[in-house]
N, CA, C, O and CB atoms as a CASP TS submission, in Angstrom:
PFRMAT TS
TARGET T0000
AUTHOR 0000-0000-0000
METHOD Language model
MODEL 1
PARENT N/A
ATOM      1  N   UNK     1      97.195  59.264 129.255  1.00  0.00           N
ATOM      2  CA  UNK     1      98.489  59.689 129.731  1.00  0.00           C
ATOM      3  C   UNK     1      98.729  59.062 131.113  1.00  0.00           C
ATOM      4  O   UNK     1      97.897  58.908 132.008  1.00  0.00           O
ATOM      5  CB  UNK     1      98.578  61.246 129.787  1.00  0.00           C
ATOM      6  N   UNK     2      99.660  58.825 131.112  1.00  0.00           N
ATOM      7  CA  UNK     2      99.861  57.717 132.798  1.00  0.00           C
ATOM      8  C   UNK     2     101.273  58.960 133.243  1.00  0.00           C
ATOM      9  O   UNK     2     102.147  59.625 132.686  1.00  0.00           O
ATOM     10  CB  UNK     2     100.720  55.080 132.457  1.00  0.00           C
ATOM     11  N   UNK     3     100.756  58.687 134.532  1.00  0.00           N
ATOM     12  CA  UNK     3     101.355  59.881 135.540  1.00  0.00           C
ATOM     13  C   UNK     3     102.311  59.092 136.204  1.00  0.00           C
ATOM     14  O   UNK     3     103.381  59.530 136.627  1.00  0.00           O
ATOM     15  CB  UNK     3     100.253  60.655 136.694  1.00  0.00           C
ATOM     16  N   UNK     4     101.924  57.925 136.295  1.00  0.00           N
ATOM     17  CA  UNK     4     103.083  56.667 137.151  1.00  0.00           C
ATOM     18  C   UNK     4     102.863  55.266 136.813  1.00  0.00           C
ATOM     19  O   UNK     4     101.843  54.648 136.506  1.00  0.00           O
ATOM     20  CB  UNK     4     102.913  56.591 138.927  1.00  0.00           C
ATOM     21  N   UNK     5     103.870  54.983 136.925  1.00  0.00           N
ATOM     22  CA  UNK     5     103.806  53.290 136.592  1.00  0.00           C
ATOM     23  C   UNK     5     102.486  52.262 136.923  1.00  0.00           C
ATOM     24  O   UNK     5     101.913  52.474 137.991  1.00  0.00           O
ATOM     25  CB  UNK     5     105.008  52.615 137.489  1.00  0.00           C
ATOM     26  N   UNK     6     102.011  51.238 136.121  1.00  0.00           N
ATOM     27  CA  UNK     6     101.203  50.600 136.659  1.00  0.00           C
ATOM     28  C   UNK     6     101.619  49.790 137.880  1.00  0.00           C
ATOM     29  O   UNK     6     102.800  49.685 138.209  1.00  0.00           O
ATOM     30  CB  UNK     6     100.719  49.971 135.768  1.00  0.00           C
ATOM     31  N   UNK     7     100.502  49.156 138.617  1.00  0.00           N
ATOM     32  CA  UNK     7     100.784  48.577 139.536  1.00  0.00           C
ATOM     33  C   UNK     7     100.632  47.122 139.277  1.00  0.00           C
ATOM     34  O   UNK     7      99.715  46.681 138.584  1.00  0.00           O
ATOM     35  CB  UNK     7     100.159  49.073 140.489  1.00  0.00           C
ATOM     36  N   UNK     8     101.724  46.227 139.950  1.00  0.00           N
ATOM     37  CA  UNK     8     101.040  45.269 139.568  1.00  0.00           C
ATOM     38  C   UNK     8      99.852  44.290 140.509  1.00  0.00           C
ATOM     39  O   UNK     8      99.820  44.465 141.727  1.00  0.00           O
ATOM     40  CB  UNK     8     102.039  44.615 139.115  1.00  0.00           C
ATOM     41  N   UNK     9      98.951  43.321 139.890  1.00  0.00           N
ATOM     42  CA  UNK     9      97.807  42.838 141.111  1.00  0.00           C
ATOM     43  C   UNK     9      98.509  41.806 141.565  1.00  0.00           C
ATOM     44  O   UNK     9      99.412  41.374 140.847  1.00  0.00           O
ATOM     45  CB  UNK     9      96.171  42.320 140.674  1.00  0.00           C
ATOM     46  N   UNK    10      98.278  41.266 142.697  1.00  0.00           N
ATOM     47  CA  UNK    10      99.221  39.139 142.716  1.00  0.00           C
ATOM     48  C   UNK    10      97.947  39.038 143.185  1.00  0.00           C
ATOM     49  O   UNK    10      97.270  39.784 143.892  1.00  0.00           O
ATOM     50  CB  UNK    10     101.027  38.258 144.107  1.00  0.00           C
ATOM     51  N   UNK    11      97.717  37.883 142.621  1.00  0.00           N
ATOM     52  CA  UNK    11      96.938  36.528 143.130  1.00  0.00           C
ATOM     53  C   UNK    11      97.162  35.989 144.095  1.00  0.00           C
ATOM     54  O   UNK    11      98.379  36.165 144.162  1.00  0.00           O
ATOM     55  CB  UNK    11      96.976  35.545 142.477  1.00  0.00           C
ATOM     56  N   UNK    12      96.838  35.306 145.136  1.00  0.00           N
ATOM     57  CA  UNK    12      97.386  34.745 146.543  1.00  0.00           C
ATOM     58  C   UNK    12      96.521  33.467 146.488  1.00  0.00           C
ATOM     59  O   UNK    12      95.401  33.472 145.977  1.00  0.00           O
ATOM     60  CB  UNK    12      97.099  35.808 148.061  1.00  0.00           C
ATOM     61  N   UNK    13      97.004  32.538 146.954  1.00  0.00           N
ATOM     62  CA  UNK    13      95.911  31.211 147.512  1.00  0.00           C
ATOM     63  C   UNK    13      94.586  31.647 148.097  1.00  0.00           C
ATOM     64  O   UNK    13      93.458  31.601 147.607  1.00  0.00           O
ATOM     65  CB  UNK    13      96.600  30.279 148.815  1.00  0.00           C
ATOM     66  N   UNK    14      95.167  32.240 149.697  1.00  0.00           N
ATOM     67  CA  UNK    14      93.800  32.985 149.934  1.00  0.00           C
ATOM     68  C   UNK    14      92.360  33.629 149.322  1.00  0.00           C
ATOM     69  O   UNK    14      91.173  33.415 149.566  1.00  0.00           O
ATOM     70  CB  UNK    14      94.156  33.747 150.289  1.00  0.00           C
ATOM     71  N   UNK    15      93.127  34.582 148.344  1.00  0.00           N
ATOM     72  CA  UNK    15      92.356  34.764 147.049  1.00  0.00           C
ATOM     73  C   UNK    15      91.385  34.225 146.162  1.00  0.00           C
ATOM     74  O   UNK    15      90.402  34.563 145.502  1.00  0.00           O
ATOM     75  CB  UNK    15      92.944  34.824 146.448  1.00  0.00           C
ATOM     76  N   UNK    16      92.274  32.978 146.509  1.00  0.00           N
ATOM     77  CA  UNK    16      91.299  31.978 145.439  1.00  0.00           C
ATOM     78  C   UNK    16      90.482  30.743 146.202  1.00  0.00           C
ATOM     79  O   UNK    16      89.553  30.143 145.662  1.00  0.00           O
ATOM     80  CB  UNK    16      92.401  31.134 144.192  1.00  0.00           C
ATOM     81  N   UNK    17      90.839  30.535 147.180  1.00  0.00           N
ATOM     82  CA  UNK    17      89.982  29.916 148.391  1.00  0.00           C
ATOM     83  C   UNK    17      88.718  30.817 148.721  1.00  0.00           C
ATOM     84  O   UNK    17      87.670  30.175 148.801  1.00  0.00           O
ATOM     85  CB  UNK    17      90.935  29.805 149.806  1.00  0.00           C
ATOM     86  N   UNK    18      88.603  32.423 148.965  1.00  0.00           N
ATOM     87  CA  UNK    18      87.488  32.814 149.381  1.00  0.00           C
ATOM     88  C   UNK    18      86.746  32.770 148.057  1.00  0.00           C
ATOM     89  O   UNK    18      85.566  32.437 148.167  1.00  0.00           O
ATOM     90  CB  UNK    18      87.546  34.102 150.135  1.00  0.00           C
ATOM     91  N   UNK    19      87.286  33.097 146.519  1.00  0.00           N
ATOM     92  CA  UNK    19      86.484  32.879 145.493  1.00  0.00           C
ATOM     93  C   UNK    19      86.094  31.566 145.272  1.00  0.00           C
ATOM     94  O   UNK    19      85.512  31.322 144.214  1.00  0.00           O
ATOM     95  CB  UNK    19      86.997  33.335 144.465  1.00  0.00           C
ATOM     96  N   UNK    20      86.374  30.360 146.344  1.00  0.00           N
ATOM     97  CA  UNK    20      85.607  29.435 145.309  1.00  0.00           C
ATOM     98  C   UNK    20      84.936  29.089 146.695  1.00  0.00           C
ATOM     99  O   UNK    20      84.024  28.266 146.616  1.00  0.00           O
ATOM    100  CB  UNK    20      86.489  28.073 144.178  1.00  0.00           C
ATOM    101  N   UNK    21      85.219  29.555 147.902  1.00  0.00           N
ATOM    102  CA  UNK    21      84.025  29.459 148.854  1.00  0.00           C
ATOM    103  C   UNK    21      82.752  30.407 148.566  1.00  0.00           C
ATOM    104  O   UNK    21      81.723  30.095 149.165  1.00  0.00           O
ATOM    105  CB  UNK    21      84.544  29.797 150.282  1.00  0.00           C
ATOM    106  N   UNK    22      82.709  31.479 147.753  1.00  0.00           N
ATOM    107  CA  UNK    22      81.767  32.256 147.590  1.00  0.00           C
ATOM    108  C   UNK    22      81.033  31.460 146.396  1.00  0.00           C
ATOM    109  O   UNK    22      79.907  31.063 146.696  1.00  0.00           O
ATOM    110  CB  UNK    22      82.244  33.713 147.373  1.00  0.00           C
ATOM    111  N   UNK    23      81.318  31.266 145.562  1.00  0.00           N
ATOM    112  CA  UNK    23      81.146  30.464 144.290  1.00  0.00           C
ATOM    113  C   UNK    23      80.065  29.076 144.970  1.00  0.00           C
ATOM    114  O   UNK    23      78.889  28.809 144.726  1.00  0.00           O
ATOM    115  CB  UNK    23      82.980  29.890 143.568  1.00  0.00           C
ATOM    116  N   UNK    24      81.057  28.418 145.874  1.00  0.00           N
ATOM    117  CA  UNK    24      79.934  27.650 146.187  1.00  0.00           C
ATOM    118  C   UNK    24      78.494  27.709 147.122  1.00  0.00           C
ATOM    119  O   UNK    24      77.518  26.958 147.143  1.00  0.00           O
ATOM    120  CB  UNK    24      80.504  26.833 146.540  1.00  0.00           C
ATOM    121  N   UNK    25      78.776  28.766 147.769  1.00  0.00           N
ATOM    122  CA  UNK    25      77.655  29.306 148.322  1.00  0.00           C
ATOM    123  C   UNK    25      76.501  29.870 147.791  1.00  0.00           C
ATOM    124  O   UNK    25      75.382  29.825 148.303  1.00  0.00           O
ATOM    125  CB  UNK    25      77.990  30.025 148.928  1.00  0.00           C
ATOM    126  N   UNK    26      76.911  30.564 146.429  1.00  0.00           N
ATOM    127  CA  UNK    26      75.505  31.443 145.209  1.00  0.00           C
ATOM    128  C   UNK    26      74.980  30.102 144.628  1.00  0.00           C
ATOM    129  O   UNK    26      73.863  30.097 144.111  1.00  0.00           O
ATOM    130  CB  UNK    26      76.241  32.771 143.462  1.00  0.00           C
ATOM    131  N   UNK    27      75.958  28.593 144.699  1.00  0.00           N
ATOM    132  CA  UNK    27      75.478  27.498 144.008  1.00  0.00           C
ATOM    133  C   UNK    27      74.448  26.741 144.993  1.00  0.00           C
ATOM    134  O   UNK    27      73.567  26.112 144.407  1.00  0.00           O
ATOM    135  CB  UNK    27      76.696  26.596 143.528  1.00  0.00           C
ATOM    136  N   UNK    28      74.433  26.716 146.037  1.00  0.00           N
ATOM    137  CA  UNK    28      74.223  26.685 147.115  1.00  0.00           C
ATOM    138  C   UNK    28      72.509  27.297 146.815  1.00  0.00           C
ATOM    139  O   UNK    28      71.582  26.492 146.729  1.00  0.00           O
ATOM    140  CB  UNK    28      75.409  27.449 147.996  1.00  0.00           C
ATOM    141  N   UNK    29      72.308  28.674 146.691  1.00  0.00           N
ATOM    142  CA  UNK    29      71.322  29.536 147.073  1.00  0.00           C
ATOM    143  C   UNK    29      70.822  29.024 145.848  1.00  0.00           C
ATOM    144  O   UNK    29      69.769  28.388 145.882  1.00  0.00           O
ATOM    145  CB  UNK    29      71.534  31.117 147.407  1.00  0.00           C
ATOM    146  N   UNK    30      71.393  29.195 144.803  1.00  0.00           N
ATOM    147  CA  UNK    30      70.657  28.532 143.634  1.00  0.00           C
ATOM    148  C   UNK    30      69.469  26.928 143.482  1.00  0.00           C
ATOM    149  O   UNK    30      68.385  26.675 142.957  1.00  0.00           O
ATOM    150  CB  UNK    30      71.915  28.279 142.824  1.00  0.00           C
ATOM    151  N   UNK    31      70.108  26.478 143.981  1.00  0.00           N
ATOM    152  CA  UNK    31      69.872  25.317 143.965  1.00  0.00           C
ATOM    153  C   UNK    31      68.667  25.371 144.943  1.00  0.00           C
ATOM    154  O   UNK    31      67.661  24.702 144.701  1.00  0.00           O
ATOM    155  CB  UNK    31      71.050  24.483 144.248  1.00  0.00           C
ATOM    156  N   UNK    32      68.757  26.169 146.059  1.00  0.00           N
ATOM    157  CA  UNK    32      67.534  26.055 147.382  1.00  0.00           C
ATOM    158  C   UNK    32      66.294  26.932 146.310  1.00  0.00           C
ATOM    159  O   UNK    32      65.194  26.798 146.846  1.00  0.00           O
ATOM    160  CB  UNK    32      68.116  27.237 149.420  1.00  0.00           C
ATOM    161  N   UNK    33      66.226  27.440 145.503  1.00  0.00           N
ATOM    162  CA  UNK    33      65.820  28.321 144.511  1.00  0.00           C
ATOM    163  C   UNK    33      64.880  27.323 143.518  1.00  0.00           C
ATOM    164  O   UNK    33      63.800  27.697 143.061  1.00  0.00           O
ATOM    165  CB  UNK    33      67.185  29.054 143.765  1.00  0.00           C
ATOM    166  N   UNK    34      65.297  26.380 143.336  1.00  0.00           N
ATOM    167  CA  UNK    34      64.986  25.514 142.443  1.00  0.00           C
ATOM    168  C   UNK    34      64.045  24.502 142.851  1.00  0.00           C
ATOM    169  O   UNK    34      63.302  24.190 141.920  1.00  0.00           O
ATOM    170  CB  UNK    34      66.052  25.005 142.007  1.00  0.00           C
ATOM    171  N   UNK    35      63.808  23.840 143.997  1.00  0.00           N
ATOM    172  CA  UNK    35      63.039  23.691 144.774  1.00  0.00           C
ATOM    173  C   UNK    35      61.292  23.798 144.668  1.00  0.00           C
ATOM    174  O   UNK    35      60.442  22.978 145.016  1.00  0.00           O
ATOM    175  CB  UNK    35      63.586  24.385 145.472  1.00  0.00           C
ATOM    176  N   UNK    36      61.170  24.926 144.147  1.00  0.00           N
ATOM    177  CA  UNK    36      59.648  25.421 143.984  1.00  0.00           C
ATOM    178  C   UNK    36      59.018  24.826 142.566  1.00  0.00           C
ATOM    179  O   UNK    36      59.552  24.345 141.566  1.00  0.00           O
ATOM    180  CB  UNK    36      59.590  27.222 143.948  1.00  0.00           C
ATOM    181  N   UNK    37      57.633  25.080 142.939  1.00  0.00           N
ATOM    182  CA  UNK    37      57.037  24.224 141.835  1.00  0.00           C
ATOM    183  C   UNK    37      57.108  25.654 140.919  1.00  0.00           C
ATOM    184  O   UNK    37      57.509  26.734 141.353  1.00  0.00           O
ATOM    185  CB  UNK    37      55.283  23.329 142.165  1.00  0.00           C
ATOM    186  N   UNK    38      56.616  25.387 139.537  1.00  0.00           N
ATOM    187  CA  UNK    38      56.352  26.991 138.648  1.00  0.00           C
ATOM    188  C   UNK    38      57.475  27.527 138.571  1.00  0.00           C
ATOM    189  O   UNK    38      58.453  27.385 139.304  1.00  0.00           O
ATOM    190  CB  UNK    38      55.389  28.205 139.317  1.00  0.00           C
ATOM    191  N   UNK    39      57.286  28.369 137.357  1.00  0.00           N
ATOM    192  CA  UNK    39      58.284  29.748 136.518  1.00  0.00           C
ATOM    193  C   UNK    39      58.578  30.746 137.164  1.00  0.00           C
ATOM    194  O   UNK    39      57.894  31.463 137.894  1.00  0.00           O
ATOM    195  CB  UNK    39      57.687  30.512 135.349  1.00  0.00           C
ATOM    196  N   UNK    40      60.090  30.791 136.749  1.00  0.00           N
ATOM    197  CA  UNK    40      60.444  32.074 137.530  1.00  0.00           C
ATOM    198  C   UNK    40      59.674  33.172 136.774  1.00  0.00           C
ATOM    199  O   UNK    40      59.108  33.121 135.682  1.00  0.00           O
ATOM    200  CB  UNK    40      62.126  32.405 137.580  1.00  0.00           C
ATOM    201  N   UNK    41      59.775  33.922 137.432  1.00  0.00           N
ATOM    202  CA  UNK    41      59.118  35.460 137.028  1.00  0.00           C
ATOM    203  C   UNK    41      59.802  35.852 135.940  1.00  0.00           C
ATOM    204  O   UNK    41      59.107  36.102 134.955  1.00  0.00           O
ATOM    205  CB  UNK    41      59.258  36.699 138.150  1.00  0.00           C
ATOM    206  N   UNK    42      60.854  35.966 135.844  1.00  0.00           N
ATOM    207  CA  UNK    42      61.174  36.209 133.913  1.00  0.00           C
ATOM    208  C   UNK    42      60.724  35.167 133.160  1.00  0.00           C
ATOM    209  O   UNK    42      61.145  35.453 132.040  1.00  0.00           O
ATOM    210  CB  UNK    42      62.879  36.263 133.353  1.00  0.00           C
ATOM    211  N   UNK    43      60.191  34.240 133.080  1.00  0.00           N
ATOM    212  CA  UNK    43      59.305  33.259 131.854  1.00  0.00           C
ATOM    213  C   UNK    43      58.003  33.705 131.868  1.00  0.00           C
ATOM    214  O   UNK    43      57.367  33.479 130.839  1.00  0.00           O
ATOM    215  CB  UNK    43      59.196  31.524 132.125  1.00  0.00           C
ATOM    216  N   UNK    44      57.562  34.154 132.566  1.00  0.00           N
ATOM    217  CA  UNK    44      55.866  34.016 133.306  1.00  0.00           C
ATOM    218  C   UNK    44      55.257  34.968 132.396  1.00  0.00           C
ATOM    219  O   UNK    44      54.062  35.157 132.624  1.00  0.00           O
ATOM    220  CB  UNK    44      55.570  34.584 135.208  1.00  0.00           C
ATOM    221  N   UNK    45      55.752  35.617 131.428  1.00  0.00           N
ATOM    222  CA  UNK    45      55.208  36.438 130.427  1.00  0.00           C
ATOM    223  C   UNK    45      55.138  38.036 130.638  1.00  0.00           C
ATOM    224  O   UNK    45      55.349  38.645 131.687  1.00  0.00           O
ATOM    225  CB  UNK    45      53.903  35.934 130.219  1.00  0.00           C
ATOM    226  N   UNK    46      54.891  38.410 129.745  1.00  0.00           N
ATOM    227  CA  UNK    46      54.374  39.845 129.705  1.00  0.00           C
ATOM    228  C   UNK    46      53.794  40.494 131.393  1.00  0.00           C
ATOM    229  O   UNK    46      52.921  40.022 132.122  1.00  0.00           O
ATOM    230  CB  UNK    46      52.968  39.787 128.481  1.00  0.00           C
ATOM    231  N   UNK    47      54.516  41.506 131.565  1.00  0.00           N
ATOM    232  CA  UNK    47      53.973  42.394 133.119  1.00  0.00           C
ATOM    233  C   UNK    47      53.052  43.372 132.573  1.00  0.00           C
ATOM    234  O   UNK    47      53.040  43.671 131.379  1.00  0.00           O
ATOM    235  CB  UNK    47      55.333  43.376 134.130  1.00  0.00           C
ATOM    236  N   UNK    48      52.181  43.935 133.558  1.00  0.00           N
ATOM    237  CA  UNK    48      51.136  45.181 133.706  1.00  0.00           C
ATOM    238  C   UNK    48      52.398  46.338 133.909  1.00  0.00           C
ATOM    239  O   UNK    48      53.610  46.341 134.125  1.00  0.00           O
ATOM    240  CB  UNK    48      49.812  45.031 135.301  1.00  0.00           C
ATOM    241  N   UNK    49      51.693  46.955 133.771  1.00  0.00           N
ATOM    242  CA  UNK    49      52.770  48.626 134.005  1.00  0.00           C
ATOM    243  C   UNK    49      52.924  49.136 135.270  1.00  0.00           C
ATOM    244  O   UNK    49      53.718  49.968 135.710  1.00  0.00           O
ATOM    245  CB  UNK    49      52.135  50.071 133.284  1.00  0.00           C
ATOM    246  N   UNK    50      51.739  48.293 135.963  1.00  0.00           N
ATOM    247  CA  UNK    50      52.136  48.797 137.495  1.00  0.00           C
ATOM    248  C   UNK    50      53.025  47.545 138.124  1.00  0.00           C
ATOM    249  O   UNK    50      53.685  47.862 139.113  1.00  0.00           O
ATOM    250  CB  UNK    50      50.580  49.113 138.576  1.00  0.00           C
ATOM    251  N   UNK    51      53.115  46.396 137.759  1.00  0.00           N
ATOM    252  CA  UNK    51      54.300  45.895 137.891  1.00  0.00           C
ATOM    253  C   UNK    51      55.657  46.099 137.598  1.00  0.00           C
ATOM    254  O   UNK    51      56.588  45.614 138.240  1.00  0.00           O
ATOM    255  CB  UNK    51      54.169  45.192 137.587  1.00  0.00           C
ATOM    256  N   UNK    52      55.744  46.777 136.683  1.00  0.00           N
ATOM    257  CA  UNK    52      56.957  47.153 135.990  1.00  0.00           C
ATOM    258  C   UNK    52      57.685  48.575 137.172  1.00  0.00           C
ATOM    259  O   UNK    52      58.644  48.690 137.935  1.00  0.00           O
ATOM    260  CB  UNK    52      56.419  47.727 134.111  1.00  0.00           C
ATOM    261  N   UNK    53      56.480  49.463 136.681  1.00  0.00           N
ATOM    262  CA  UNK    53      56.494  50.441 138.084  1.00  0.00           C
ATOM    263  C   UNK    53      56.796  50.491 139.264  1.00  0.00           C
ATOM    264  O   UNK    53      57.177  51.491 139.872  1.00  0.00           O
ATOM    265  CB  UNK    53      55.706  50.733 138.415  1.00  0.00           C
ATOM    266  N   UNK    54      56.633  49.291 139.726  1.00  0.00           N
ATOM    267  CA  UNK    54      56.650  49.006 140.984  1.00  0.00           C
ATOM    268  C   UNK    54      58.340  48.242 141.235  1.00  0.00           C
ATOM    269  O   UNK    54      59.073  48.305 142.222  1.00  0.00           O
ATOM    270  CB  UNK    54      55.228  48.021 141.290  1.00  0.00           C
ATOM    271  N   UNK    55      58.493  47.714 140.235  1.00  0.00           N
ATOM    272  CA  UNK    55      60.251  47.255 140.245  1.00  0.00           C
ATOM    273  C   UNK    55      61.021  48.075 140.005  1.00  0.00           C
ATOM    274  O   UNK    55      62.120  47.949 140.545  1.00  0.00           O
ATOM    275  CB  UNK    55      60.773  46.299 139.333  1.00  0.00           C
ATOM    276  N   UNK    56      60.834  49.061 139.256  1.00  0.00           N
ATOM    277  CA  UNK    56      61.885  50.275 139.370  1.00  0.00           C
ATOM    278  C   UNK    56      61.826  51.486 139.823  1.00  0.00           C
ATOM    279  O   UNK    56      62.591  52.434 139.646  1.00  0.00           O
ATOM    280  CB  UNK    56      62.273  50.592 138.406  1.00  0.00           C
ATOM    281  N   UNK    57      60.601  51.368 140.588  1.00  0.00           N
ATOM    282  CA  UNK    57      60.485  52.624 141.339  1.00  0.00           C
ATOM    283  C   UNK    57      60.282  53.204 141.083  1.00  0.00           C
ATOM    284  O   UNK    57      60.749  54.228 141.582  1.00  0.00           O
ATOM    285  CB  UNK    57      60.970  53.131 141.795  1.00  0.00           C
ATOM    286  N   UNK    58      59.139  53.328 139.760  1.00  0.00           N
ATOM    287  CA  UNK    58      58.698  54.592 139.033  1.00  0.00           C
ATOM    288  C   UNK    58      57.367  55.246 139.957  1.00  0.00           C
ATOM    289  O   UNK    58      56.602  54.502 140.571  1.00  0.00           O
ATOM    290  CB  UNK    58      58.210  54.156 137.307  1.00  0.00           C
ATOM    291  N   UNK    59      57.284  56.131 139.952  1.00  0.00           N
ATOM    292  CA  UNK    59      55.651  56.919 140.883  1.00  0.00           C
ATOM    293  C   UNK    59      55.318  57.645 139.624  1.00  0.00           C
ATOM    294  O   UNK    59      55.665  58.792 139.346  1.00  0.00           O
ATOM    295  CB  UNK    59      55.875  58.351 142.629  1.00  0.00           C
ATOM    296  N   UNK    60      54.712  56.959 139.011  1.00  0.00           N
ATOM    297  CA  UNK    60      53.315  58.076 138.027  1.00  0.00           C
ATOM    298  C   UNK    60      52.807  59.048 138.322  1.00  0.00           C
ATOM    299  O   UNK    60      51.822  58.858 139.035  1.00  0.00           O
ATOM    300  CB  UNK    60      52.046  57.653 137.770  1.00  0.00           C
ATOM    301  N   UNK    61      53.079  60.340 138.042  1.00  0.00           N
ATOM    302  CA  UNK    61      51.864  61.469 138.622  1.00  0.00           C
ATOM    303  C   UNK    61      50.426  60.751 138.071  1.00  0.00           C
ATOM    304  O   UNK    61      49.985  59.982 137.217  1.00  0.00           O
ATOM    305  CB  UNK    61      52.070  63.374 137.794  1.00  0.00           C
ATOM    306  N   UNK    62      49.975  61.742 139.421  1.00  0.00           N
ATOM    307  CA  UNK    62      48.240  61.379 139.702  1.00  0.00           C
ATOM    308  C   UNK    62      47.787  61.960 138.436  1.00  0.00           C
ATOM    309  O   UNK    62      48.351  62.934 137.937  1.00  0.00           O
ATOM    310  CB  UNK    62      47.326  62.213 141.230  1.00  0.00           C
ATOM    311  N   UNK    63      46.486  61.208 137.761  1.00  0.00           N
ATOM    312  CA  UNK    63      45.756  61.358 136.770  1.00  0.00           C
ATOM    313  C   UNK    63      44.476  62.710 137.116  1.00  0.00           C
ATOM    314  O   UNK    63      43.593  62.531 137.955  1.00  0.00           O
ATOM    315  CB  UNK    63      45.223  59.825 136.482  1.00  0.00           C
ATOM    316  N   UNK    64      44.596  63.936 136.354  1.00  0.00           N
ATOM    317  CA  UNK    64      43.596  64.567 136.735  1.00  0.00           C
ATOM    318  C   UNK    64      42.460  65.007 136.234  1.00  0.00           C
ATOM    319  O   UNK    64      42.831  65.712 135.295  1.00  0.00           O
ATOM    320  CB  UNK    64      43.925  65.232 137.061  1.00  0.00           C
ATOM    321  N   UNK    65      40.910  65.045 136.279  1.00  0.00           N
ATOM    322  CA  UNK    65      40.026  65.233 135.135  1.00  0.00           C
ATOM    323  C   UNK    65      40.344  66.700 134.726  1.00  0.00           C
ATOM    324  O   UNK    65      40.697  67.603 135.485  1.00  0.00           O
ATOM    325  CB  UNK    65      38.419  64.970 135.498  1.00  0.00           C
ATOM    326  N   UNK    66      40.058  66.800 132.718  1.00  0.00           N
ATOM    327  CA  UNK    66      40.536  67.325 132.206  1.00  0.00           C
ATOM    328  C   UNK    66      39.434  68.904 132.758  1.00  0.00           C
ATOM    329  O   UNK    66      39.939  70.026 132.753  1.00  0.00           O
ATOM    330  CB  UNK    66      40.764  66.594 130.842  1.00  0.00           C
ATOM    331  N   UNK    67      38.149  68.700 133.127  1.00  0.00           N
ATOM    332  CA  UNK    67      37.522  70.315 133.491  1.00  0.00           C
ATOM    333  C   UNK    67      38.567  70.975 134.578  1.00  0.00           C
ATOM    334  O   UNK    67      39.074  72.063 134.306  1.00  0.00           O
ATOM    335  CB  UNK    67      35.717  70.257 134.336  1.00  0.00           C
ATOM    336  N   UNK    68      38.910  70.254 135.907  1.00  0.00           N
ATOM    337  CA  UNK    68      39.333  70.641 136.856  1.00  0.00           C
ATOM    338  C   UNK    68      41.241  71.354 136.308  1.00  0.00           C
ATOM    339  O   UNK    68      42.117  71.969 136.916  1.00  0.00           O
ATOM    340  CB  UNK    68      39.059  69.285 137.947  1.00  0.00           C
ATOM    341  N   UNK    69      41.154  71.022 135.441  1.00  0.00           N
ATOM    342  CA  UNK    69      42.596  71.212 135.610  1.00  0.00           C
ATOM    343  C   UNK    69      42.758  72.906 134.301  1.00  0.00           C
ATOM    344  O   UNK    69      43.888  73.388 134.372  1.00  0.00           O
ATOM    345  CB  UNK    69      43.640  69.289 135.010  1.00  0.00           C
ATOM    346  N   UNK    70      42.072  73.453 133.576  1.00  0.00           N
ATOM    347  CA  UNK    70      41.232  74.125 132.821  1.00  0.00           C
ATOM    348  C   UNK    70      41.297  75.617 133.994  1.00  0.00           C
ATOM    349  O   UNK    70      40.653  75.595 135.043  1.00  0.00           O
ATOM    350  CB  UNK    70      39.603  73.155 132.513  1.00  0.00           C
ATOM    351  N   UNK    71      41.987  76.578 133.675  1.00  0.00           N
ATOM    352  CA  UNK    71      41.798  77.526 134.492  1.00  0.00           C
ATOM    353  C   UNK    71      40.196  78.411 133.770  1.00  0.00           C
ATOM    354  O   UNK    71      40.021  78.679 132.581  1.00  0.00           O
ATOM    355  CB  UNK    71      43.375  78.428 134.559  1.00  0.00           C
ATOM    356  N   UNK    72      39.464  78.629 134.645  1.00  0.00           N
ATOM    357  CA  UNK    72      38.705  79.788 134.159  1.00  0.00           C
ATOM    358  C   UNK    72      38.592  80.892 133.214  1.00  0.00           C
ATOM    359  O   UNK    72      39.487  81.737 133.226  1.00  0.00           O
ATOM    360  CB  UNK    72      38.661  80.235 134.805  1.00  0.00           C
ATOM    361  N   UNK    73      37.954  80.968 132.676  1.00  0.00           N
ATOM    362  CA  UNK    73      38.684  81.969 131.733  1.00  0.00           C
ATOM    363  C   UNK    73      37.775  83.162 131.125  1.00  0.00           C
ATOM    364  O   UNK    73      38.032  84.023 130.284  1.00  0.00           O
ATOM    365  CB  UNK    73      39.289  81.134 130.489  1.00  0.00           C
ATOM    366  N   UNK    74      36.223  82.781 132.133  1.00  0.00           N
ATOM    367  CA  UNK    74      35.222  83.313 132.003  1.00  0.00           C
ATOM    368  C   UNK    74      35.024  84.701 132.776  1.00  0.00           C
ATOM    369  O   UNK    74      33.964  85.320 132.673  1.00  0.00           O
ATOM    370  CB  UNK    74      34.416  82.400 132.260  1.00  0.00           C
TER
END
């Protein structure tokens, strides 16, 4: 349900000058990127879990032995 008219967007020169100065700048970073000898890290294969962990910020609870954790019952 629309409450009021759309608006419309304009395009401006400006507009399109800072998008293709930005454009060439990520081409820019890219390229300084390329440079290195070896695979980026997404080809390089299969990760450990504490790598994986460690990129998204996962914290594992601590592992605890199974007597200690066993309330008494004696």
């Amino acid at each position: 349900m629309l409450r009021r008219p759309p608006t419309t967007i304009e395009l401006k020169v400006d507009d399109i000058r800072e998008y293709e100065y930005m454009r060439q700048q990520i081409a820019k970073e890219q390229e300084k990127g390329k440079g290195f000898e070896g695979a980026p890290n997404w080809q390089s294969g299969p990760k450990s879990k504490e790598e994986v962990y460690s990129r998204i910020g996962y914290v594992p609870p601590e592992k605890t032995t199974g007597a200690s954790c066993r309330p008494n019952l004696l």
